[in-house]
N, C-alpha and C positions, 0 to 999 in steps of 0.2 A: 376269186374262188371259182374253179370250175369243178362240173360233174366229170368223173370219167371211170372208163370201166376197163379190168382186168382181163385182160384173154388170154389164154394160153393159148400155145403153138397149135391144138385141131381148131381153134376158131371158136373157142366159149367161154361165154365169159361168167368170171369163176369169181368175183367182185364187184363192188361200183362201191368209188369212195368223191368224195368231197377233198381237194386239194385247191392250196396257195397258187396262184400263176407263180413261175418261177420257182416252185418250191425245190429244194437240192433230196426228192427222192424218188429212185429209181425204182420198178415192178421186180418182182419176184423172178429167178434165170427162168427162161422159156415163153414170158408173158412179154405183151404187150400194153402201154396205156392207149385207149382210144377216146377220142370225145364222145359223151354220151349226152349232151344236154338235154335231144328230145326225145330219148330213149336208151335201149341198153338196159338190160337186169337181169341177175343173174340166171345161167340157166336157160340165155338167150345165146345165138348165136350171130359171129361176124363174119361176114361173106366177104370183105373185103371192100365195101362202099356202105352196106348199111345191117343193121341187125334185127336178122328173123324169129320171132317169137316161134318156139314149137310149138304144132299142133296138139291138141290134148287126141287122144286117141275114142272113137267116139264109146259111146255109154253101153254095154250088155245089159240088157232085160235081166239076165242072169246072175246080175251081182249088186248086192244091198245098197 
């Protein structure tokens, strides 16, 4: 079993499942599977060697 995560064609990944080594199933047309063992989650993004968590955008005084 490994971890791995779904990316679609802009680089984000839009999944992360648990699959069989070997198993006979392919990603969704447009996506990619990528290893994500010690990271990857959804809403993160793939650069092409590793994946960047987005920044939270910081805090307003202004809002509850």
């Amino acid at each position: 079993m490994s971890r791995k995560a779904i990316v679609d064609s802009k680089g984000l990944v839009v999944n992360v499942i648990v699959i069989e080594d070997g198993a006979n199933w392919s990603p969704p047309d447009g996506c990619v599977l990528v290893a994500a063992e010690t990271g990857g989650g959804v809403g993160d993004t793939w650069d092409g060697k590793q994946f960047v968590v987005p920044v939270e955008p910081p805090h307003q005084w202004w809002q509850a």
